[in-house]
C-alpha positions as CSV (number, residue, x, y, z in Angstrom):
1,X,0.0,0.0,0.0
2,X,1.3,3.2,-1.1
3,X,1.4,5.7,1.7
4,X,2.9,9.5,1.3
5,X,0.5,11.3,3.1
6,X,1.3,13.2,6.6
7,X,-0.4,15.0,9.2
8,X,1.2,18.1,10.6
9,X,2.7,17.2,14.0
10,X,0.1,18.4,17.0
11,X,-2.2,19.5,15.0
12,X,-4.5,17.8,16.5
13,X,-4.2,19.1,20.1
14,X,-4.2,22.4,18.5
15,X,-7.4,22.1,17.2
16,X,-8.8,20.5,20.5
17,X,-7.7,23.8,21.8
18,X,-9.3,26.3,19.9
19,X,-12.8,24.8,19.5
20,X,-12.9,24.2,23.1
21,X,-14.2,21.8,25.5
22,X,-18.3,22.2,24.9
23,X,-17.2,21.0,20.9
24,X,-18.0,17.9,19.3
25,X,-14.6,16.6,17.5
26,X,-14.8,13.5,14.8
27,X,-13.5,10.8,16.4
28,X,-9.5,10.0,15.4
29,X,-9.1,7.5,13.0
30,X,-8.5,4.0,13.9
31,X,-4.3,3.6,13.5
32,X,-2.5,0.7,12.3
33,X,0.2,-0.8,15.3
34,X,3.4,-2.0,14.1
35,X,5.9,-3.3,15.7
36,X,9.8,-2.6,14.9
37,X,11.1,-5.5,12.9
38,X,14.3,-7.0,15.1
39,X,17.0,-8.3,12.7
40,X,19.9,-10.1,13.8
41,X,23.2,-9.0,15.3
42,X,26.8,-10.7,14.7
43,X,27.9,-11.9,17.9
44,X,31.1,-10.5,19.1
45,X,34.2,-13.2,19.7
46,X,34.3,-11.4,23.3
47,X,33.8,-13.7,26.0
48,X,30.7,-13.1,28.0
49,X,31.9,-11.2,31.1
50,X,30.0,-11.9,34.5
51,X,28.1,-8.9,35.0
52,X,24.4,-7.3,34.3
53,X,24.1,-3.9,32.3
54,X,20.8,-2.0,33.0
55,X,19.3,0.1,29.5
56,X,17.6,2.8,30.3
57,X,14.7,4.6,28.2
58,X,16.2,7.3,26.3
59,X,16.0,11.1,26.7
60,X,14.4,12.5,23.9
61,X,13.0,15.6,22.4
62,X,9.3,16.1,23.2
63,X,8.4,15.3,19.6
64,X,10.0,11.7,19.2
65,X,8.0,11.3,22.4
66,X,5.2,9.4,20.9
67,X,3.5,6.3,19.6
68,X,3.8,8.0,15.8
69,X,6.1,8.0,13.2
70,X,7.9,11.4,13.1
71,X,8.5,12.4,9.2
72,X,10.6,15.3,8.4
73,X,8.5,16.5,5.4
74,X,10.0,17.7,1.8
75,X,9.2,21.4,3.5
76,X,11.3,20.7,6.5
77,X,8.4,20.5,8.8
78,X,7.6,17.6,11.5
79,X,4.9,15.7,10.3
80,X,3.6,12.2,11.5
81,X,2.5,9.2,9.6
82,X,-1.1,8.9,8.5
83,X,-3.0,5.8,9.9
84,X,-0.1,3.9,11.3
85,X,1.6,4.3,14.9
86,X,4.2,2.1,16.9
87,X,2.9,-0.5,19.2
88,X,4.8,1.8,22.3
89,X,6.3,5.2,22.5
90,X,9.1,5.7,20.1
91,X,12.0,5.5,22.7
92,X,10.6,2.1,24.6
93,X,10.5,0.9,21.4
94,X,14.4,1.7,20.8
95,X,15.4,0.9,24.6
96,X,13.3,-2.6,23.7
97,X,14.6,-3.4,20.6
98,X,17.9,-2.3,22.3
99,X,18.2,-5.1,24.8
100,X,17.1,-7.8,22.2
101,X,19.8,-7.1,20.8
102,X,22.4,-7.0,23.4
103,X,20.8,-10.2,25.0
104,X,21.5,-11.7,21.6
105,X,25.1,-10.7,21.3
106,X,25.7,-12.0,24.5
107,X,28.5,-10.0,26.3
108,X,26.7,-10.0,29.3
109,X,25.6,-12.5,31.9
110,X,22.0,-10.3,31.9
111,X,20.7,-7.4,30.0
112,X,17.5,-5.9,32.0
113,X,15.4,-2.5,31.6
114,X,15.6,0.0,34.4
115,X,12.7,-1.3,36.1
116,X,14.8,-2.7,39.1
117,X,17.7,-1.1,40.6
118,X,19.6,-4.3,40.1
119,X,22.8,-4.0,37.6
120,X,26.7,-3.6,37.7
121,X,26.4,-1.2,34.7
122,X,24.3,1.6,33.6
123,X,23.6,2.4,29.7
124,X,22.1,5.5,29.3
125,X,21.4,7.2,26.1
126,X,19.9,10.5,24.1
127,X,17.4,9.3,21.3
128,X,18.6,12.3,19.1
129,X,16.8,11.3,15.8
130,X,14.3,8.7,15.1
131,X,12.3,9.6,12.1
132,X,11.8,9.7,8.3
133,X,13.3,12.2,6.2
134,X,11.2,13.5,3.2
135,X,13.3,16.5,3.0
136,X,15.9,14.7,1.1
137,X,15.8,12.2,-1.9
138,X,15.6,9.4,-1.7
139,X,13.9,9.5,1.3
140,X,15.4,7.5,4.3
141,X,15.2,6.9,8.2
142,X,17.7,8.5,10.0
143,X,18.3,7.2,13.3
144,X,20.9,8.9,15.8
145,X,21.8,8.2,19.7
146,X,24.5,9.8,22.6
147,X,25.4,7.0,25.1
148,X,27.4,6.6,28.2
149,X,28.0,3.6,29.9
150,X,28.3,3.8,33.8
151,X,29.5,1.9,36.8
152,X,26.7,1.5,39.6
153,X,29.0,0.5,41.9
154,X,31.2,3.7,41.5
155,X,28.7,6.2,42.6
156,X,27.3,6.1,38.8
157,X,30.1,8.4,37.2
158,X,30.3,7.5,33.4
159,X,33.2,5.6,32.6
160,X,32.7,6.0,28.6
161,X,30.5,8.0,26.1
162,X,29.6,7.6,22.5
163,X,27.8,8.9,19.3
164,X,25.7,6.3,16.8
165,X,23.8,7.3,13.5
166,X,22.4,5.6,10.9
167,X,21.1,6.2,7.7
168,X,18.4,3.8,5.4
169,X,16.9,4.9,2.0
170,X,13.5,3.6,1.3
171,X,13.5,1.0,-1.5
172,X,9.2,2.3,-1.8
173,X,6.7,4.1,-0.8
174,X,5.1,1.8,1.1
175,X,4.4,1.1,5.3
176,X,6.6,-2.1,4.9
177,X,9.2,-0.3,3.2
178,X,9.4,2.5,6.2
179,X,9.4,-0.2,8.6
180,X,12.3,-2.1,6.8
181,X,14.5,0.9,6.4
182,X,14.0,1.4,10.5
183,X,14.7,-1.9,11.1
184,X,18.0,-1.9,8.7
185,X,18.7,1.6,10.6
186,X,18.2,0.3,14.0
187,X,20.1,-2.7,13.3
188,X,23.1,-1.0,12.3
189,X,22.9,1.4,15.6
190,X,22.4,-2.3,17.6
191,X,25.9,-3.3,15.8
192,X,27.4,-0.1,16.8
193,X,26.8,-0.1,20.1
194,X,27.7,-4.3,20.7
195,X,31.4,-3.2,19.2
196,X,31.5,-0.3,21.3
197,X,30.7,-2.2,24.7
198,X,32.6,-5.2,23.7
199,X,35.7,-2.8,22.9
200,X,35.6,-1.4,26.6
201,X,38.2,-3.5,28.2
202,X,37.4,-4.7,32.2
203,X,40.1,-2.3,33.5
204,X,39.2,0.8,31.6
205,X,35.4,0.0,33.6
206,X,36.5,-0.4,36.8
């Protein structure tokens, strides 16, 4: 299904605004839920090392703050995707997809969400970009992310920080072709961070 059609970010809520509360709005349309397709990892020839790392959700922008798919439209604007959202906000979905990953490349004993307080390590991140870009041709998901890895048993201090982008063209115009360029995307962020971690020898953590 051929799908190029946006709606201009909070637009909405704007609306809502103006008319008021005694107004009748038309009910929102119903939205398609996807979820972000998880493609493999290579495993890193490290041995797995004895300790848990915690992944936390990332900070993000208000914007990327949603269930929608962000598009950065032709005119530069911030648009979202007509009739299709994410099955969670955007940055649970990265942080989700995130461990997945790391649980597969398996460098740690345990990879868990920070939901417990549990851990020896800390991965913290800022979900800079996680959107499609109209405003360029061909059109492509651009994924970017600041990380720092942290001790929890040195009072938290980060022991190492790092930048990841990717970039994915859309081979169509199409909702399975957006969600295979993020998954390609988010993929090669996942491969990005593994080397990174994996390169982080036990001495320069401690």
């Amino acid at each position: 299904m051929v799908r190029k059609s946006f709606t201009k970010l909070f637009a909405a809520s704007s609306l809502a605004l103006l008319l008021g509360a005694c107004s009748i709005l038309p009910k929102a349309p119903q939205l398609t839920v996807y979820k972000l397709p998880q493609l493999e990892v290579q495993r890193q020839q490290a041995v797995t090392v004895n300790e848990v790392i915690r992944v936390a959700i990332p900070y993000t922008r208000n914007y990327l703050d949603t269930h929608r798919i962000i598009v950065v439209t032709p005119e530069h604007s911030l648009a979202v995707m007509d009739g299709i959202r994410w099955e969670d906000l955007g940055p649970i979905v990265f942080r989700d997809s995130l461990i997945r990953a790391l649980r597969s490349a398996n460098r740690y004993r345990a990879v868990i969400n920070d939901d417990t307080a549990a851990g020896d390590y800390s991965l913290r991140s800022e979900l800079q970009d996680f959107q499609l870009d109209y405003s360029v041709e061909p059109a492509e998901v651009v994924i970017s992310v600041d990380a720092s890895l942290s001790s929890l048993k040195t009072k938290d201090y980060p022991i190492s920080t790092a930048s990841f982008s990717a970039r994915e063209p859309l081979e169509a115009a199409s909702d399975e072709a957006v969600l295979n360029a993020f998954a390609k995307a988010n993929q090669q962020i996942h491969q990005q961070v593994i080397q990174w971690l994996s390169s982080l020898s036990s001495s320069s953590k401690n």
